[in-house]
VEXDREN-2710 file (C-alpha; in Angstrom, 1 decimal):
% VEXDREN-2710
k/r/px/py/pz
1/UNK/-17.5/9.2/16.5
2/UNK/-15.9/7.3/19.2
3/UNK/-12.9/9.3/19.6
4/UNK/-14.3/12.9/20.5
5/UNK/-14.9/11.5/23.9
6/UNK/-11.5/10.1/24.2
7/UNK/-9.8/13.2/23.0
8/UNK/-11.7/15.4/25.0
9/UNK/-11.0/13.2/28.2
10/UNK/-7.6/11.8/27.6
11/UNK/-6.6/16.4/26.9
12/UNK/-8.3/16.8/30.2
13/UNK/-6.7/14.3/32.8
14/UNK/-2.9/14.2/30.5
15/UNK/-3.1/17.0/27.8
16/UNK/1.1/16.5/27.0
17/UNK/0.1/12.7/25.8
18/UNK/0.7/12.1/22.4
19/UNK/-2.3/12.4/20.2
20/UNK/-0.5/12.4/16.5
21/UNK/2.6/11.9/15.8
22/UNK/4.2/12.5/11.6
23/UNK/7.4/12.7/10.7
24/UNK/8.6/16.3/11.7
25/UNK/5.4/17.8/13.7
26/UNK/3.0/16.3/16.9
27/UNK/0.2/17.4/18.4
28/UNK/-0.4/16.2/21.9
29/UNK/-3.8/15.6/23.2
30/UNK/-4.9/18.7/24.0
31/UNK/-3.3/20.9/21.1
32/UNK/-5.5/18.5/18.9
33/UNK/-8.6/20.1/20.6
34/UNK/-7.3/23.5/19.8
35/UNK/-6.3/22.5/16.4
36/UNK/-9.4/21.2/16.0
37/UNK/-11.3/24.3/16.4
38/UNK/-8.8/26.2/13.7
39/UNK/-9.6/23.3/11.3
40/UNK/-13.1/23.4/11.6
41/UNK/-13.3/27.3/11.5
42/UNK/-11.4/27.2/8.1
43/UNK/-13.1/24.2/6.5
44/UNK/-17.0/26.1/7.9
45/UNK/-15.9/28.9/6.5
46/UNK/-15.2/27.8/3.2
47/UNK/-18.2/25.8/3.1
48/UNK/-20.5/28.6/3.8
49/UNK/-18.9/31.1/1.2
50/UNK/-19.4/29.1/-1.6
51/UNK/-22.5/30.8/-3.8
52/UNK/-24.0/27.4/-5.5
53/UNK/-22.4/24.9/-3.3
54/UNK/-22.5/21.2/-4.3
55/UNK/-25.5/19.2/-3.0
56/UNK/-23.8/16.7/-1.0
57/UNK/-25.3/13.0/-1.3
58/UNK/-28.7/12.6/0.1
59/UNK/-27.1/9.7/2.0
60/UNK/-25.3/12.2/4.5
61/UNK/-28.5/14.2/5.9
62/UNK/-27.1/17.4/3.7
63/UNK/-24.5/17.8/6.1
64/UNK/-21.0/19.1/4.0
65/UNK/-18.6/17.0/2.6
66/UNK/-14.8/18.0/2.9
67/UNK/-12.1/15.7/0.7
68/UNK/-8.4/15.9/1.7
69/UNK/-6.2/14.4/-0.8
70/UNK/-2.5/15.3/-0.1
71/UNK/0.8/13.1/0.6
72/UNK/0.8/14.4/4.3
73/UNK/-0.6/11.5/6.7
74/UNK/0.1/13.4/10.0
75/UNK/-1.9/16.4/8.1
76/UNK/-4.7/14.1/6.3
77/UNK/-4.7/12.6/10.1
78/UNK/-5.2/15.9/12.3
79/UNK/-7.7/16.8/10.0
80/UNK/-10.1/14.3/10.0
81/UNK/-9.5/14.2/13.8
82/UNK/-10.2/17.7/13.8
83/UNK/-13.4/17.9/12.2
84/UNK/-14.7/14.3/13.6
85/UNK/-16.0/16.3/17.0
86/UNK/-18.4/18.9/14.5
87/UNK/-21.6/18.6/12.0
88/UNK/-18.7/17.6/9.4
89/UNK/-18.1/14.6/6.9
90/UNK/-14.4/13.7/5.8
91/UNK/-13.1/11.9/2.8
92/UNK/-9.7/10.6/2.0
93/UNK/-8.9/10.3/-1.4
94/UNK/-6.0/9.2/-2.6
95/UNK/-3.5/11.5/-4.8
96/UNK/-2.1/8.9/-6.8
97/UNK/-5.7/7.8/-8.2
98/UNK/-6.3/8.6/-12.0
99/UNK/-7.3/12.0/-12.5
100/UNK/-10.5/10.8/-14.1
101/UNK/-11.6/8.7/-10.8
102/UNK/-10.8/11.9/-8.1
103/UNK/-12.9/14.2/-10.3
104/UNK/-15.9/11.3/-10.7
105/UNK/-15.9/11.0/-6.8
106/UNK/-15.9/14.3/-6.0
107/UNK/-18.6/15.1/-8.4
108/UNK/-20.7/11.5/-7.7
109/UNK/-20.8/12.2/-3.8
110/UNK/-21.1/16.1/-3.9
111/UNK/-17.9/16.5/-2.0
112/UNK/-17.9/21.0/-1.7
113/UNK/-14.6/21.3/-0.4
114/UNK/-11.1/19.1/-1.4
115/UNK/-8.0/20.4/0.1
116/UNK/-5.2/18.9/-2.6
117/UNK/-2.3/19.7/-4.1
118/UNK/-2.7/18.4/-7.0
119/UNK/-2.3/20.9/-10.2
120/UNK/-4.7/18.9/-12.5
121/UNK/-7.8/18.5/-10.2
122/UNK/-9.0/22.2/-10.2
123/UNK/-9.2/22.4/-13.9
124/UNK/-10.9/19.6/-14.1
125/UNK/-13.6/20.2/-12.0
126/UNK/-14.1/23.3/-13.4
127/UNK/-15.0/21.7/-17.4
128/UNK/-17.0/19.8/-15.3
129/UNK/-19.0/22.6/-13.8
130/UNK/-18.3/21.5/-10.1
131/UNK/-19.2/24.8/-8.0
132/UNK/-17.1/23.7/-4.6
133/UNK/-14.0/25.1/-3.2
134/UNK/-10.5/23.8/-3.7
135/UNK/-7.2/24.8/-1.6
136/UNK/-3.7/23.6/-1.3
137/UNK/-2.6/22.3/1.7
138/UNK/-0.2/25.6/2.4
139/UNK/-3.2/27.5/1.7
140/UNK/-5.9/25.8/4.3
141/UNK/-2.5/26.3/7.0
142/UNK/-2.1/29.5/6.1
143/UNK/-5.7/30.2/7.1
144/UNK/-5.7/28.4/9.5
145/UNK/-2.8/30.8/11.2
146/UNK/-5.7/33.7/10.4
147/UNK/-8.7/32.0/12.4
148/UNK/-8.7/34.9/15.2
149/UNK/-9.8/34.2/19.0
150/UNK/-12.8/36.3/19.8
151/UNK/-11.1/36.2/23.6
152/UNK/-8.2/37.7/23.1
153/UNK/-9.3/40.1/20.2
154/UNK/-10.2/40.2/17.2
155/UNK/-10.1/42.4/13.7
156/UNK/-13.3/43.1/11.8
157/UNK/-13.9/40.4/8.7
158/UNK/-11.6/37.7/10.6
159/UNK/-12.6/34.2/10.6
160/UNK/-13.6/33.3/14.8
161/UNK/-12.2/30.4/16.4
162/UNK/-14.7/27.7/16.5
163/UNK/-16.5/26.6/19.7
164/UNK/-14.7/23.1/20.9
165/UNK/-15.4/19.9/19.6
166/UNK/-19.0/17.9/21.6
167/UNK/-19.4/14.3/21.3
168/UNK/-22.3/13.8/18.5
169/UNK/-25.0/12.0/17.9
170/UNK/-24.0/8.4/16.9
171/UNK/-26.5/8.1/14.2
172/UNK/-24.9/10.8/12.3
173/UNK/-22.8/10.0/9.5
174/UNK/-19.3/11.5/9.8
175/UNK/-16.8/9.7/7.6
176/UNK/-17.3/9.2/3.2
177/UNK/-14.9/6.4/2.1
178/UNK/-14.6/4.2/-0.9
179/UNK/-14.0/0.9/-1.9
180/UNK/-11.0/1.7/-4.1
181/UNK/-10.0/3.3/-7.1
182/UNK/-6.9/2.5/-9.0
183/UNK/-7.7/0.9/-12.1
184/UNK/-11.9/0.4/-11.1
185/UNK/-14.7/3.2/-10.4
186/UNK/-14.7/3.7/-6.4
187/UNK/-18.1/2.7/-4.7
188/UNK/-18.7/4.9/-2.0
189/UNK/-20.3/4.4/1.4
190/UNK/-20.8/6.2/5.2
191/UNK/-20.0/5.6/8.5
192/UNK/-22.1/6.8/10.7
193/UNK/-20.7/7.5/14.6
194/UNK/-22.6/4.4/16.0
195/UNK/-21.1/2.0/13.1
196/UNK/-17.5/2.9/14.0
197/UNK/-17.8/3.0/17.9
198/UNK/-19.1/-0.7/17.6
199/UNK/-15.9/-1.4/15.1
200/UNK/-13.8/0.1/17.8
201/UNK/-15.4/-2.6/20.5
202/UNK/-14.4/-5.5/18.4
203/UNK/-10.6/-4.6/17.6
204/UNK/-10.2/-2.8/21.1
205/UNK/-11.4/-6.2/22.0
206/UNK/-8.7/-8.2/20.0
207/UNK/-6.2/-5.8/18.5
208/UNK/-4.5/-4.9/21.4
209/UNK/-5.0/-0.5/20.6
210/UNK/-4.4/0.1/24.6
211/UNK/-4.4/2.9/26.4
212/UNK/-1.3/4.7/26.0
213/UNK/0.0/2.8/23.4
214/UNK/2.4/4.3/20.6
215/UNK/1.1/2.8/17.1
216/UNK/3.2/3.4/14.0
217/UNK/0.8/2.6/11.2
218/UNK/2.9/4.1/7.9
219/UNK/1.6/4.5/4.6
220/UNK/-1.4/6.8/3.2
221/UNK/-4.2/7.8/5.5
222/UNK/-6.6/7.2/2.3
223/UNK/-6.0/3.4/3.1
224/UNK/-8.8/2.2/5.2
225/UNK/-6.3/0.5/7.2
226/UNK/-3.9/3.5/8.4
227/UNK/-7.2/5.4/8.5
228/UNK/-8.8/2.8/11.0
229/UNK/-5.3/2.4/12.9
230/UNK/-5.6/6.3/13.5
231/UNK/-9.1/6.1/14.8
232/UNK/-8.4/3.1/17.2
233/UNK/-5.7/5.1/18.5
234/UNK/-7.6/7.8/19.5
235/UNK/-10.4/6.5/20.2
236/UNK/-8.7/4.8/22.9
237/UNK/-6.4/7.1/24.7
238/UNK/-3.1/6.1/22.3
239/UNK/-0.8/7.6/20.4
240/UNK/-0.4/7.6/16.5
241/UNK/2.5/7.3/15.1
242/UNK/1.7/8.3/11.3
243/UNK/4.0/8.3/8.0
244/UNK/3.8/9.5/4.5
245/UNK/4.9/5.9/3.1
246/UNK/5.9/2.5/3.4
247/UNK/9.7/3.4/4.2
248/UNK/12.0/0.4/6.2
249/UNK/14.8/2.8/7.1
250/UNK/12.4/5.8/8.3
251/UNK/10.2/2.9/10.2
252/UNK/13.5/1.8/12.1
253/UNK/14.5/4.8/13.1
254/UNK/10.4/5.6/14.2
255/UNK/9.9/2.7/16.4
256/UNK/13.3/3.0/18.0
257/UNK/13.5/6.8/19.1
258/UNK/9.5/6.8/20.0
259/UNK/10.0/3.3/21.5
260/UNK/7.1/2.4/19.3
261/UNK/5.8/-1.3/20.8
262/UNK/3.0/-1.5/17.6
263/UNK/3.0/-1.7/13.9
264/UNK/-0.4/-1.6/11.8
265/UNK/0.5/-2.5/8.3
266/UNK/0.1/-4.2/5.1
267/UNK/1.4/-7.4/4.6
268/UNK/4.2/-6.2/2.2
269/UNK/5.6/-4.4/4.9
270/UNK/6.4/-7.4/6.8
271/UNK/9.2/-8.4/5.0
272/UNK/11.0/-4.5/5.2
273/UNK/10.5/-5.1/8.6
274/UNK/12.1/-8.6/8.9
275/UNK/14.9/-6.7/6.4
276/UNK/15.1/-3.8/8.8
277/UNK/14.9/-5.9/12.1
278/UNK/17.9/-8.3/10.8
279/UNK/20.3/-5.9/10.1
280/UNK/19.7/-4.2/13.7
281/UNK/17.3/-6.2/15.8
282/UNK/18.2/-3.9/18.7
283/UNK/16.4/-1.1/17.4
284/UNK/13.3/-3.0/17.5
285/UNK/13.4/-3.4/20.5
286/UNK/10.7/-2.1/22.4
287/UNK/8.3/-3.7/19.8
288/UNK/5.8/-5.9/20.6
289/UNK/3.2/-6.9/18.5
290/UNK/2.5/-6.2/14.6
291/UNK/-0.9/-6.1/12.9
292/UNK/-1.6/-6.6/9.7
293/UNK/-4.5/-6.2/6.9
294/UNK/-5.7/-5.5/3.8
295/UNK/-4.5/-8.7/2.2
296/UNK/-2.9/-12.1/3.1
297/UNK/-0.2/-12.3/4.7
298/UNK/1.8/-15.4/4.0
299/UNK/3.1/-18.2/6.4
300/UNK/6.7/-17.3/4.8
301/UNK/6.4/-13.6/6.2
302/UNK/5.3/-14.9/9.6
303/UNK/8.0/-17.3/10.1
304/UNK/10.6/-14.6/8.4
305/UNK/9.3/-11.6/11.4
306/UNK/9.1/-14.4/14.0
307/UNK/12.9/-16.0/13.4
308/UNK/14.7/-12.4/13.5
309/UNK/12.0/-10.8/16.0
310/UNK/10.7/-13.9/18.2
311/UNK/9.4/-11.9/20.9
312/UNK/7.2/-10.1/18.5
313/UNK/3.4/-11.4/17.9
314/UNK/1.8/-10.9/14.6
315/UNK/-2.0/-10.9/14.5
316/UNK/-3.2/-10.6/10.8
317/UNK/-7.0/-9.6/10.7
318/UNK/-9.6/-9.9/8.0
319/UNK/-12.6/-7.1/7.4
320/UNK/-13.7/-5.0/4.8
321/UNK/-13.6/-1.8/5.3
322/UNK/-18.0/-1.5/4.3
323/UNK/-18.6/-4.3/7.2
324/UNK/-16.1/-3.8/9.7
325/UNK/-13.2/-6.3/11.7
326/UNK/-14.3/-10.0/11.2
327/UNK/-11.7/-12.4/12.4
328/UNK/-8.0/-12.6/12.2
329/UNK/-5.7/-15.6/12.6
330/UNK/-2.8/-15.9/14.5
331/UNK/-1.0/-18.7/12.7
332/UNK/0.2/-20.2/9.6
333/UNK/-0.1/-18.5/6.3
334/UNK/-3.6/-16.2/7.8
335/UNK/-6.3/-17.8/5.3
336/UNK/-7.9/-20.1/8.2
337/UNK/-10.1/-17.4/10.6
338/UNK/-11.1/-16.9/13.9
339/UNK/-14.5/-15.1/13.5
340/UNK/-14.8/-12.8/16.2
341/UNK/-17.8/-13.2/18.9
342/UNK/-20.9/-10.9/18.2
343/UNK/-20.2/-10.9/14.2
344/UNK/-22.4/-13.5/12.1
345/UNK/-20.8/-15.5/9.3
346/UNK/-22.9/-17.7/6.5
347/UNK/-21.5/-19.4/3.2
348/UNK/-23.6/-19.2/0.4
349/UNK/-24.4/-20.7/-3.1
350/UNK/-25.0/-17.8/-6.2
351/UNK/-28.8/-18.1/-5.3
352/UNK/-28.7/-17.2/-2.1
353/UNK/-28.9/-20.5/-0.4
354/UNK/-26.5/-21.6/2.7
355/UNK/-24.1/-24.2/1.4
356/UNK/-22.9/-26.9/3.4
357/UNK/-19.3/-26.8/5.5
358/UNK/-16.7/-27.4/3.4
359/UNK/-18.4/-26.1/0.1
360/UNK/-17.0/-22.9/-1.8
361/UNK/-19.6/-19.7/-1.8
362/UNK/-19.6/-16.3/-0.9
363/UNK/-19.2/-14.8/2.4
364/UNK/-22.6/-13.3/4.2
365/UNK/-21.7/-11.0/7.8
366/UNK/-23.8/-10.1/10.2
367/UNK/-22.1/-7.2/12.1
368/UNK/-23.0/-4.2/13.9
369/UNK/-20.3/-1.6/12.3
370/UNK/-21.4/-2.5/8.4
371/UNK/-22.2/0.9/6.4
372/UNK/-26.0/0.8/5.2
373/UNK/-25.1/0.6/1.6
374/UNK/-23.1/2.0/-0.7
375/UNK/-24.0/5.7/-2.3
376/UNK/-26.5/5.7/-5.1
377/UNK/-24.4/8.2/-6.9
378/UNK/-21.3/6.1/-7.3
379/UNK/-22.9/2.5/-8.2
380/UNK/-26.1/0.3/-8.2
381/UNK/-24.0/-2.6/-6.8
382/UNK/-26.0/-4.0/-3.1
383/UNK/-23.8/-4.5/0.0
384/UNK/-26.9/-5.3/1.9
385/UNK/-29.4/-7.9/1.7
386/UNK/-33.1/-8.1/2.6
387/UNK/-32.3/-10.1/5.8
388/UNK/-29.8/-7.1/6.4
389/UNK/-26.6/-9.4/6.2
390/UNK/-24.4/-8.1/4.0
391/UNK/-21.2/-8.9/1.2
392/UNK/-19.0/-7.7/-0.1
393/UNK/-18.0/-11.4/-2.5
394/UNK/-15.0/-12.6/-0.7
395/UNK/-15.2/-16.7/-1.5
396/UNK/-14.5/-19.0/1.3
397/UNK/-15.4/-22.0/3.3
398/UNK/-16.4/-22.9/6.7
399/UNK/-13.9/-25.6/8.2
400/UNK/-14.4/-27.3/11.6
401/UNK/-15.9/-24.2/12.5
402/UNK/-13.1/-21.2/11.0
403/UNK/-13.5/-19.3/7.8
404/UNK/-11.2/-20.1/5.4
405/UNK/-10.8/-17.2/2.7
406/UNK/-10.4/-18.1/-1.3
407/UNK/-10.4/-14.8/-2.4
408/UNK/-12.4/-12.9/-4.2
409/UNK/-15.2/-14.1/-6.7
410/UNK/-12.9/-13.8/-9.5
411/UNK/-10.8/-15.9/-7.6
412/UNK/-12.7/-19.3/-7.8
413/UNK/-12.5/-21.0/-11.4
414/UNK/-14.1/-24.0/-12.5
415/UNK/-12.3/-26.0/-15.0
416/UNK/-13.1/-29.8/-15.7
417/UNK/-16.0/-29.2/-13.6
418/UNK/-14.1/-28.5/-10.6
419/UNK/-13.6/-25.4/-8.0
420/UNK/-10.4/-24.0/-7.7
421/UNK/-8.9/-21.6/-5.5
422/UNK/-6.3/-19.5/-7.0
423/UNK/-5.2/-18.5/-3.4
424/UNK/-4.1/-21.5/-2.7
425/UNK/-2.7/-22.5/-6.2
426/UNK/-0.1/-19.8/-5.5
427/UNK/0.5/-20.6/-1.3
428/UNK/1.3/-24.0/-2.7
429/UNK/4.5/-22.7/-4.5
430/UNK/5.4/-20.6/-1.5
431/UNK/9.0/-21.5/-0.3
432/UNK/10.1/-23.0/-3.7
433/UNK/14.1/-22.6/-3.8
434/UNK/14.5/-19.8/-6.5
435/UNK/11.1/-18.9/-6.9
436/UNK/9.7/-15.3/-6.0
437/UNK/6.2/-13.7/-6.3
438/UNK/3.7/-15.8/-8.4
439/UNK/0.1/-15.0/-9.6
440/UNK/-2.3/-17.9/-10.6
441/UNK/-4.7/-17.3/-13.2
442/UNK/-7.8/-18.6/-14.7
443/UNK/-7.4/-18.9/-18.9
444/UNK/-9.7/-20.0/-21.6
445/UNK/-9.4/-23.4/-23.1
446/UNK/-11.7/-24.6/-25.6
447/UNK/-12.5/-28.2/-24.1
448/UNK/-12.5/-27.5/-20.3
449/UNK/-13.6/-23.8/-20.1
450/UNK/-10.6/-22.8/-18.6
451/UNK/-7.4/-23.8/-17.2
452/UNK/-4.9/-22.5/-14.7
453/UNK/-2.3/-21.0/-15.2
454/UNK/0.6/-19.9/-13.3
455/UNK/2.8/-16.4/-13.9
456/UNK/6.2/-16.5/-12.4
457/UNK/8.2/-13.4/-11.9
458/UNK/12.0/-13.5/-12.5
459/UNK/14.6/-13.6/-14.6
460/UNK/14.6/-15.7/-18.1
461/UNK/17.2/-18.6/-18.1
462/UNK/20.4/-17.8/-18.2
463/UNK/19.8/-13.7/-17.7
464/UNK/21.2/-13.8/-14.1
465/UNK/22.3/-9.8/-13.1
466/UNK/23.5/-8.0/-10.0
467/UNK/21.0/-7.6/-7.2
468/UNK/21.6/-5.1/-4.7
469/UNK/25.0/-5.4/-2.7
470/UNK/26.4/-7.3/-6.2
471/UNK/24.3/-10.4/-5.3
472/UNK/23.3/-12.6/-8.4
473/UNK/19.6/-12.8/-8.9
474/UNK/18.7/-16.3/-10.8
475/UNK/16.7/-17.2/-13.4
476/UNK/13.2/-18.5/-12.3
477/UNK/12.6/-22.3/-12.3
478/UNK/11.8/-24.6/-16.1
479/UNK/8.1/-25.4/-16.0
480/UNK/9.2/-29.0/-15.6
481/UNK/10.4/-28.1/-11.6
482/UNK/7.5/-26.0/-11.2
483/UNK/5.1/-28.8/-12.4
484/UNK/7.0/-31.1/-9.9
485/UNK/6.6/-29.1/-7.1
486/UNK/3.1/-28.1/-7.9
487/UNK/2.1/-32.0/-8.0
488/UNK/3.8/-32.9/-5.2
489/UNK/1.6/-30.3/-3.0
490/UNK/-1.6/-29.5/-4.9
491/UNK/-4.7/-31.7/-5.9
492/UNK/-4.6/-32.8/-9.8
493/UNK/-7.2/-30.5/-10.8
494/UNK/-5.2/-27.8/-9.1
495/UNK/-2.1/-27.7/-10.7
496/UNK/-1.1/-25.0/-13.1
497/UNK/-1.7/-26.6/-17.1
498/UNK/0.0/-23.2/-18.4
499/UNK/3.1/-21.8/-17.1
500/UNK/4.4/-18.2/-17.8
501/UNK/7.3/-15.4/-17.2
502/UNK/7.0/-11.4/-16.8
503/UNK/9.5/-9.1/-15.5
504/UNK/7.6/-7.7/-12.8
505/UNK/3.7/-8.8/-11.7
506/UNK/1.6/-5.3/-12.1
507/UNK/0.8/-4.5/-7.9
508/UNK/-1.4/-1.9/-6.0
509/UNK/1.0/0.9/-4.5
510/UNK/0.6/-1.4/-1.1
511/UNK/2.2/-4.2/-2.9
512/UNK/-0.6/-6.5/-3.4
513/UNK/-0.7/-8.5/-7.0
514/UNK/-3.9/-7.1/-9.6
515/UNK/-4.8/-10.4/-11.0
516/UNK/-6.7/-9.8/-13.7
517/UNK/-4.2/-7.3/-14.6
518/UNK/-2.0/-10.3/-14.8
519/UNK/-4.1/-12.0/-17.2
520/UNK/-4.2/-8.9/-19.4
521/UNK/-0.5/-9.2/-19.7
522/UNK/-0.7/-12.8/-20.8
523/UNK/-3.2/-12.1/-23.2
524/UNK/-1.9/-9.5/-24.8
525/UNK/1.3/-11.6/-25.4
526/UNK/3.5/-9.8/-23.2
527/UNK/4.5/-12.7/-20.8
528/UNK/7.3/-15.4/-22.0
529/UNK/5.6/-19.0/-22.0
530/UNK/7.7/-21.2/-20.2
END
């Protein structure tokens, strides 16, 4: 892994620098090392007292597989650090996942030790006849505390402090993620060493993670985002600023007193940012730039950060975390990309064919950090082709040269025999007076196949209430003002033929809108047709 170099350099020539920062506890650069050996002690000892341990996937060359899943990011972080430098592989999971999805993981990739708090998952993998170890996050501190320095003496039975962390072999896996897991069965795939150290040469390369630096990246280290803002950070002689969640107040207060001049985020963050920065810009002061992934960020949350922060850049990437960075775009509403030198991009048709510029398909990459393929015991899907290029079904289009993103492949419909985008159905309705989140949608109709329809969220007509502060919120537009707009900015086969109202648009704990959850809603009759 890139970073066990850095560490072990950075605690050398400046061991007060900041490694990881949370909320209430830091460990500069050279207490990580320590830590590192206490963390590793606990976690090989563990391993190595289990009597039928699991059999971890064939994938990871037998080595161990240790699962953290608990609400602490600066913990979760100094963890994975910690073990990154030994013959070790981590794996975030996420607490909030259904029950059902941590225990298939755990059991799919042979996973022999979880550190979690959680009071359902041990019982759970017990029925299931799981044989690995499980320990709450006091409990893995608390020996931790124990883990007894052979140098300055130690009692019989004691667990020894481990030797300190080496730089390993880069074609050594190291790091278990997966591709999600809230409502859908999480694929799982490896990083080896070698995979991440040539993701770290394409966003040191454009990302700006600098020497020295002070990153905030807030939320759950079981996103592949915070996770990868973390690595970056230390794999290039920064600091990392981590938090337990997305919180605007918290985040203020953060970049202010640590004089925090990045911000790796979702998109949804943006605007508690923008909220944040307007009611006291001078607190963000010392900010700089702000990068975002995971989903698109909107031209409306570029130009709200850029009116109340102008001297703030926002870069908003695009990658996966199986392939690696790809692009990012540094303008307008982030769909058109900038494909980064040194990664390969192809469009092509269902059968495997390159389509012509301009034409809808799915999105090939040719990059040097892609994962091999996903783990045979979590699915039989294929990120990898034969030629080696790999997908992972994002839709787009090649335009004068850029990528433009559609989505994913349930994002591209055909009705009347044409393609639609349902990306850019709903970008089209950005900025309508009145109007907040929307979520296009493909539905059956039993001449043309399908249609599209549009799900506004909002208030029915005349149910205006008190927003926060005792502001009224309105009622969302009448179909006949959304149809206007929609006309006056989309192609006729683009605009919405159904129109819909919900309450509140089902979202991912990082904000972004579950689409076909959406369509579930309709379906089942719980949205008001407009």
């Amino acid at each position: 892994m890139p970073i066990t170099l850095s560490i072990l350099e950075v605690a050398s020539h400046h061991p007060g620098q900041i490694a990881i920062a949370g909320e209430d506890s830091r460990l500069s650069y050279a207490e990580l090392v320590e830590d590192s050996r206490r963390v590793f002690a606990v976690v090989d000892a563990l391993h190595r007292a289990q009597d039928a341990p699991p059999a971890p996937a064939p994938e990871t060359q037998g080595i161990p597989i240790t699962a953290v899943s608990v609400e602490s990011a600066f913990h979760t972080s100094r963890i994975v650090a910690g073990l990154a430098g030994y013959r070790a592989v981590s794996a975030t999971i996420d607490p909030r996942w259904p029950l059902e999805h941590r225990v298939n993981v755990i059991l799919a990739t042979g996973i022999g030790l979880v550190i979690s708090d959680a009071e359902d998952l041990a019982p759970a993998l017990r029925e299931r006849g799981w044989g690995g170890t499980i320990i709450s996050l006091p409990e893995f501190r608390a020996a931790e505390q124990g883990v007894q320095d052979p140098d300055r003496g130690a009692t019989p039975g004691g667990t020894p402090l481990a030797a300190a962390p080496t730089v390993r072999d880069g074609g050594e896996p190291f790091l278990l993620l997966f591709s999600s897991g809230t409502t859908s069965a999480p694929k799982g795939f490896l990083k080896t060493r070698d995979q991440y150290r040539a993701n770290v040469a394409v966003s040191g390369a454009y990302l700006e993670p600098l020497p020295g630096v002070h990153t905030l990246a807030p939320g759950p280290v079981s996103y592949s985002l915070t996770l990868y803002a973390l690595i970056e950070c230390l794999a290039t002689g920064g600091a990392a600023h981590m938090a337990d969640a997305f919180d605007a107040i918290a985040m203020a207060r953060r970049v202010h007193e640590e004089q925090i001049t990045r911000v790796v985020a979702v998109p949804a963050l943006v605007q508690s940012l923008s909220d944040a920065a307007r009611r006291d810009p001078q607190r963000f002061a010392s900010l700089e730039l702000v990068v975002t992934g995971g989903a698109n960020l909107s031209a409306s949350l570029r130009e709200g950060l850029c009116t109340v922060l102008p001297g703030v850049r926002l870069i908003s990437y695009y990658g996966a975390a199986e392939i690696g960075f790809i692009g990012d775009s540094r303008g307008g509403d982030g769909t058109l990309i900038e494909v980064y030198e040194g990664i390969g991009f192809e469009i092509r048709s269902e059968t495997g064919e390159r389509v012509r510029d301009g034409e809808f398909g799915t999105l090939w990459i040719d990059a040097a950090a892609c994962s091999d393929g996903y783990l045979a015991g979590t699915t039989d899907a294929v990120l990898r082709g034969a030629d080696g290029w790999a997908t992972v079904h994002d839709q787009g289009r090649i335009v004068d040269g850029k990528l433009q993103l559609a989505g994913r492949a349930g994002d591209i419909v055909v009705t009347g025999g044409h393609k639609v985008a349902l990306p850019e159905v709903e970008r089209a309705f950005e900025g309508m007076p009145g109007l907040g989140a929307v979520c296009a949608v493909a539905l059956p109709h039993p001449r043309l196949g399908s249609v599209v329809g549009l799900v506004v969220e909002g208030l029915a007509a005349g149910g205006a209430v008190g927003g926060a502060g005792g502001a009224d919120l309105a009622p969302v537009p009448g179909k006949d003002a959304l149809r206007a707009w929609g006309r006056e900015r989309l192609a006729p086969q683009f605009v919405p033929r159904q129109w819909y109202r919900v309450d509140a648009l089902p979202r991912t704990v990082g904000g972004k809108i579950r689409r076909a959850e959406t369509v579930a809603l309709i379906e089942a009759g719980e949205g008001e047709r407009l």
